[in-house]
C-alpha positions as CSV (number, residue, x, y, z in Angstrom):
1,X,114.2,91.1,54.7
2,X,114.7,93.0,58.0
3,X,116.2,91.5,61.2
4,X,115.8,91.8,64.8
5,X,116.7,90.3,68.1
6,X,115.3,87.3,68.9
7,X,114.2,87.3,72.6
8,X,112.7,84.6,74.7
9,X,109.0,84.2,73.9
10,X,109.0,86.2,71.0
11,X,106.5,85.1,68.3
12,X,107.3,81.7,68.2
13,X,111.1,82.0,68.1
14,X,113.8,80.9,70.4
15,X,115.5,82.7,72.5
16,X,119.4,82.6,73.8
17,X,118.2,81.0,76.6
18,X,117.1,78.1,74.3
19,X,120.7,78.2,73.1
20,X,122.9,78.1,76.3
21,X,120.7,75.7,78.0
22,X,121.0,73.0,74.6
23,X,125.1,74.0,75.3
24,X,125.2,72.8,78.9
25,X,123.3,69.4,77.9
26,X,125.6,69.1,75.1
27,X,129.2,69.8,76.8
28,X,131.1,66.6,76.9
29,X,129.1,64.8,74.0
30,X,130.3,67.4,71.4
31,X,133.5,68.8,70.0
32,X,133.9,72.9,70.6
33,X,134.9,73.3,67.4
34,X,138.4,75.5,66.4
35,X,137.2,78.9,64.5
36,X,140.1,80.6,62.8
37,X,141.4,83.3,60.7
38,X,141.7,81.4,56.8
39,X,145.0,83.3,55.4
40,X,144.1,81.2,52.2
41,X,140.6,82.7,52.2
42,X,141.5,86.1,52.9
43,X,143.7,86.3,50.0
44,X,141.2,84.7,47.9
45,X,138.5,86.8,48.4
46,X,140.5,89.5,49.4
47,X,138.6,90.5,52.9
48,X,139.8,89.2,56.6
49,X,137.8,85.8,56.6
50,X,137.1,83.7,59.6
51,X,135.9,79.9,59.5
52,X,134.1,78.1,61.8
53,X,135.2,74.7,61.4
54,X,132.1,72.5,62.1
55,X,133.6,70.0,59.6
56,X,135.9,68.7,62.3
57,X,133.0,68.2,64.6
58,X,132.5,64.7,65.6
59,X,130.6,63.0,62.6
60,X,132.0,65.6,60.2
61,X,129.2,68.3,60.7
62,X,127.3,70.5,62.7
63,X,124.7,67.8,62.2
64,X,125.9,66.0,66.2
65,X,124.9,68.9,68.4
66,X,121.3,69.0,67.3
67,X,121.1,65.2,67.2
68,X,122.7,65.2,71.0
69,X,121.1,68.0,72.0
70,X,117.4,66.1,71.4
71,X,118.2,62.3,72.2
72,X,119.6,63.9,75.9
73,X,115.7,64.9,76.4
74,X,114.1,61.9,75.4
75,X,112.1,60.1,78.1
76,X,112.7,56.3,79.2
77,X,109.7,55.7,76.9
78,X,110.9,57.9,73.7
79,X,114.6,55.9,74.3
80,X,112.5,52.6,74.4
81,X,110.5,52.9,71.2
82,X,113.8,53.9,69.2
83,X,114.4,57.1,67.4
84,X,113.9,57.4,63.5
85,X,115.7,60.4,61.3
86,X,115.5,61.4,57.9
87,X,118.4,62.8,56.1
88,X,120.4,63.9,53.3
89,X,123.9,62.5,54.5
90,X,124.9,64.4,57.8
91,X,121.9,64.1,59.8
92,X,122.0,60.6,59.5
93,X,125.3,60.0,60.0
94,X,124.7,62.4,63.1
95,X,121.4,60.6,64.8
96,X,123.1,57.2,64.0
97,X,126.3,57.7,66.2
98,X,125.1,60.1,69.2
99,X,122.3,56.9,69.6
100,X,125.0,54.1,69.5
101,X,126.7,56.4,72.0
102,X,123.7,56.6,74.2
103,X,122.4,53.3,73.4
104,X,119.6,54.3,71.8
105,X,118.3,51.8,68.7
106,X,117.9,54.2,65.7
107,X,116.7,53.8,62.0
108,X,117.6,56.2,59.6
109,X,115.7,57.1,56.3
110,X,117.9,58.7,53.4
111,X,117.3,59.1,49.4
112,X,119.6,57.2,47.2
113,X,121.4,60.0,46.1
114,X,122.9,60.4,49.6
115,X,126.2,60.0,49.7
116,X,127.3,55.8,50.0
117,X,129.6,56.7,52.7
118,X,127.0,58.0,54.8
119,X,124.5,55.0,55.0
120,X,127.8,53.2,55.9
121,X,128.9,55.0,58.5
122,X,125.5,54.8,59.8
123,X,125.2,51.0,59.0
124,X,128.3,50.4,61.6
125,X,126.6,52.7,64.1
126,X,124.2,49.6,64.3
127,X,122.0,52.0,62.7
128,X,118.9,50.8,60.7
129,X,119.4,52.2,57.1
130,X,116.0,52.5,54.8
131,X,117.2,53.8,51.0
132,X,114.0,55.4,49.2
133,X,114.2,56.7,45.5
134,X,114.3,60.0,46.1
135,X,114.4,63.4,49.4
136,X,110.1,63.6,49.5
137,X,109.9,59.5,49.4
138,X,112.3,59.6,52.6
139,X,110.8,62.5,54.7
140,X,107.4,60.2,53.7
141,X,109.0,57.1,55.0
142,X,110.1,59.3,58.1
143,X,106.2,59.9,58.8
144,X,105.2,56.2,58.1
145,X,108.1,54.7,60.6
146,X,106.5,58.1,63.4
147,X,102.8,57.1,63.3
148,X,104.1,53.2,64.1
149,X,105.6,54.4,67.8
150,X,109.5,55.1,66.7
151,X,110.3,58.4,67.9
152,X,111.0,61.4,65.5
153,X,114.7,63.0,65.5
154,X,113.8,65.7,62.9
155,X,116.8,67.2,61.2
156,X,115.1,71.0,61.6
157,X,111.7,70.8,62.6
158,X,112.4,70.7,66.4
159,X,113.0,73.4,68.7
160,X,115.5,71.4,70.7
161,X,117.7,70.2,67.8
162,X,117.7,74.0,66.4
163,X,118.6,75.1,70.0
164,X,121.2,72.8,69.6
165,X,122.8,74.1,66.3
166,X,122.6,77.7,67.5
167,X,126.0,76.9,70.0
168,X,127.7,77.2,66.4
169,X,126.8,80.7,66.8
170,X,127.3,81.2,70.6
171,X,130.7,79.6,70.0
172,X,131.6,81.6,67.0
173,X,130.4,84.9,68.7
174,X,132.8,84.5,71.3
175,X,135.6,82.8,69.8
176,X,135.6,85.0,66.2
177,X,137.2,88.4,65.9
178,X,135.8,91.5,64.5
179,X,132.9,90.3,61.9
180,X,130.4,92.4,59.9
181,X,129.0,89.7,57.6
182,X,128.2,85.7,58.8
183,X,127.4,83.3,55.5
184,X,125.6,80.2,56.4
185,X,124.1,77.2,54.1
186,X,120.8,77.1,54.6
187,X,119.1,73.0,53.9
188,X,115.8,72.4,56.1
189,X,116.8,76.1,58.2
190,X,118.2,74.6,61.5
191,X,121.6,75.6,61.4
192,X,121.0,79.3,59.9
193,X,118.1,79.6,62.7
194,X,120.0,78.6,65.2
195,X,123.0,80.6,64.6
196,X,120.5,83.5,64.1
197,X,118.8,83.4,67.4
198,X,122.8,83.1,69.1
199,X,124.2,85.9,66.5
200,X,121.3,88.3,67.3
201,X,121.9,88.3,71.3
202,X,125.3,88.3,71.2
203,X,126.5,89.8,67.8
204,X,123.4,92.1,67.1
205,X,125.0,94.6,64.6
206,X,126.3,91.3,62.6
207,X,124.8,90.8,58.9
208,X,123.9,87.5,58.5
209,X,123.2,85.6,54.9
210,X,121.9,82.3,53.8
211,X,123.2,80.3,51.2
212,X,121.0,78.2,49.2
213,X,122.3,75.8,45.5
214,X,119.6,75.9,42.7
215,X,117.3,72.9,43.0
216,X,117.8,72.9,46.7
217,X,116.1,76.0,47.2
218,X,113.4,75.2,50.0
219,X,113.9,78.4,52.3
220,X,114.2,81.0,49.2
221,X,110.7,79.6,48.1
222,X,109.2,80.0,51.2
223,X,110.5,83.8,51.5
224,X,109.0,84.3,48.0
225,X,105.8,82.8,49.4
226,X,105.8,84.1,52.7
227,X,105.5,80.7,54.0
228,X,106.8,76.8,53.3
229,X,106.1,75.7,50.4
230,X,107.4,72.2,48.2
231,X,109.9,72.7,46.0
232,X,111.5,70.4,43.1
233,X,114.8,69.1,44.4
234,X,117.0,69.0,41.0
235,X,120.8,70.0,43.2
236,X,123.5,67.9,43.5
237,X,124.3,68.8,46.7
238,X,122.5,66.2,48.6
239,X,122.7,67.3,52.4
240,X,121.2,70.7,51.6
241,X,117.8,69.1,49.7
242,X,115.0,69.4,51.6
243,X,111.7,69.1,50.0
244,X,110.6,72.0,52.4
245,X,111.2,74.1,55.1
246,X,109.4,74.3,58.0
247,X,107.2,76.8,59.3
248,X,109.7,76.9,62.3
249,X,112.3,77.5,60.6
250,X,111.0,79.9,58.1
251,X,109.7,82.3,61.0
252,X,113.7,82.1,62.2
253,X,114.8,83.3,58.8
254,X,112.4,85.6,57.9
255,X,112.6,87.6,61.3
256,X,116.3,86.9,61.8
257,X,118.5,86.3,58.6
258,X,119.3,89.7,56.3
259,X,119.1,88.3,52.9
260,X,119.5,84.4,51.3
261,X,121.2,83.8,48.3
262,X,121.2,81.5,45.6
263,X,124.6,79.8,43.6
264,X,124.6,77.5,41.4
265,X,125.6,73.8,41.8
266,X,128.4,73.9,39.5
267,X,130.0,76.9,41.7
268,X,129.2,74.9,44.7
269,X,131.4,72.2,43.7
270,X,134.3,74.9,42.7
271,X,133.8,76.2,46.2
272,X,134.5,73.0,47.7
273,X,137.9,73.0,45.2
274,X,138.6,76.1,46.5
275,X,138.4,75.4,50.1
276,X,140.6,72.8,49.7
277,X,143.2,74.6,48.0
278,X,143.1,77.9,49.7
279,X,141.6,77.2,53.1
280,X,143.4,73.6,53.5
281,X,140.5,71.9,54.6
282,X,138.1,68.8,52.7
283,X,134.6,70.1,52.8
284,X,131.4,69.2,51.1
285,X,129.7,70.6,48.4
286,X,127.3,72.0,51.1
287,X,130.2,74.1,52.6
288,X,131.9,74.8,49.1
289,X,128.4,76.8,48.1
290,X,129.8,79.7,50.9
291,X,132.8,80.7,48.9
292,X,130.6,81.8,45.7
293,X,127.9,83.3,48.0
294,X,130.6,85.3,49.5
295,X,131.6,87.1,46.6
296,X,127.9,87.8,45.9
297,X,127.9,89.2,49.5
298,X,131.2,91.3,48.9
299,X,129.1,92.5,45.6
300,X,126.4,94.3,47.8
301,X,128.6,95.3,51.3
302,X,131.7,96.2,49.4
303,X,135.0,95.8,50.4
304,X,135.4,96.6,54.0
305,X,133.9,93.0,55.0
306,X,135.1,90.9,57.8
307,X,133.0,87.8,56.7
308,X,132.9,84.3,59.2
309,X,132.0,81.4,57.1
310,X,130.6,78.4,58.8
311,X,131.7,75.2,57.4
312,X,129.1,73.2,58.4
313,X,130.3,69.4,57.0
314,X,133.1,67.8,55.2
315,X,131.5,64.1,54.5
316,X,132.3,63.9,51.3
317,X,134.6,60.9,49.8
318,X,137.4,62.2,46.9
319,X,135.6,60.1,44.4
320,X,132.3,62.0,44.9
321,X,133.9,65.6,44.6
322,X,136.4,64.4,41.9
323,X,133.2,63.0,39.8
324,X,131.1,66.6,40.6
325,X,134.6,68.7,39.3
326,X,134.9,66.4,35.9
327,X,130.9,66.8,35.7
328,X,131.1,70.5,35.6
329,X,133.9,71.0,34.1
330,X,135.1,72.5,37.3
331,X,139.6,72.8,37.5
């Protein structure tokens, strides 16, 4: 896959303009999150490493700036009729508290697999929780709740809330040191496409890599098929199963990302042990899929990396990860 600079207009895709514009509207509603050398990382993997830590954002992930970034642009009507979102965990969580903070009534859809503590954050947001059986059943739900007058807060399927994830990248472009490769989980494409469209104006000679978990594998199937395409969700990692990606954000990662990945959930879930031990920080599984991916990425750069890793969330409870590390066997 080959990438370019993204520039305003350009065949669909937003520009840096899109990016810095979503920053000013966010400023004040959003944590500017600390991005730091990891010691712990760098003697893991053996390379200078760099993390972005969006797991201390407010709501625990990246997930806030998006969800600010569109309920700021709603009109007095969209506000009135109440916003609906459809997530795996962090989105929810996300939409939930930036529209108790802006008084904004909100429902939120999420599968049952989502993580408890999620629908209960969201539940003392004043949040509107639905619980479906399963990812497709809630992004369904999502549709039913949009054609009865509730307005749609998609989680990647929105210009606005991607322009919004992409200050990750304006932030980490400025604040990072020297970096040849950026590792980024990739769910519905959002965040990657964001951070993509920042990375490419500001850090243009920067590699940049997705990270996908087997069974949550929505972006990798539409690169295969040159477009979206459904894909059976079998991954334990909950906040990074979407049923698809979007046409949106597949054009973002096809003309902007270098290569995405694939690791496997049980890998994931030693990541997120990892990170813990050697980076001293509590992400999610979603986050604990970089460290594996990295080593895949050292595999075809070599050793004279400077990677920047993107922790994008860190809602997970001990009793979740501890029950994922006795699952697999993980130490």
């Amino acid at each position: 896959m080959e990438s370019g600079t993204a520039k305003d207009g350009d065949a669909g895709l937003l520009g840096i303009d899109d990016v810095t514009v979503a920053a000013k509207h966010i400023a004040g509603h959003v944590l500017r999150t600390p991005t730091v050398p990891s010691p712990g990382l760098t003697e893991l993997l053996g390379v200078p490493v760099t993390a972005k830590l969006e797991l201390l954002q407010r709501t625990g992930s990246f997930k806030a700036r998006g969800a600010a970034a569109k309920l700021l642009t709603l009109g007095q009507a969209e506000r009135a009729a109440g916003v609906v979102a459809v997530s795996g965990g962090n989105h929810a969580i996300a939409v939930a508290v930036m529209a108790g903070a802006l008084d904004v009534k909100a429902t939120v859809v999420m599968p049952k697999s989502a993580p408890a503590r999620a629908a209960e954050i969201a539940r003392k947001t004043g949040a509107t929780v639905r619980l479906t059986d399963d990812m497709a059943s809630a992004f369904a739900l999502m549709e039913s709740l949009t054609a009865e007058g509730l307005t749609l807060v998609h989680p990647f399927d929105d210009p606005v809330v991607i322009a919004g994830q992409g200050t990750v990248g304006s932030e980490l472009a400025a604040d990072a040191g020297e970096l040849t490769d950026v590792i980024v989980s990739i769910g519905g494409g959002g965040l990657i496409s964001g951070i993509a469209v920042a990375l490419r104006a500001l850090r243009p000679d920067v590699r940049l890599w997705g990270v996908e978990t087997r069974g949550a594998h929505a972006m990798s199937a539409a690169i295969a098929a040159r477009g979206p395409v459904p894909v059976e969700l079998s991954s334990v990692v909950s906040t990074l199963s979407a049923p698809s990606v979007s046409a949106l954000t597949y054009r973002h990662v096809a003309a902007l990302v270098d290569e995405v990945v694939l690791v496997d959930d049980a890998s994931a879930v030693r990541g997120t042990l990892d990170l813990a031990e050697h980076a001293k920080v509590w992400a999610e599984p979603a986050a604990g899929c970089l460290v594996p991916a990295a080593r895949t990425v050292l595999g075809k750069v070599g050793p004279g990396a400077r990677l920047g890793l993107v922790l994008c969330g860190g809602n997970a409870n001990a009793t979740d990860v501890i029950g994922l590390a006795d699952r697999f066997g993980a130490p």
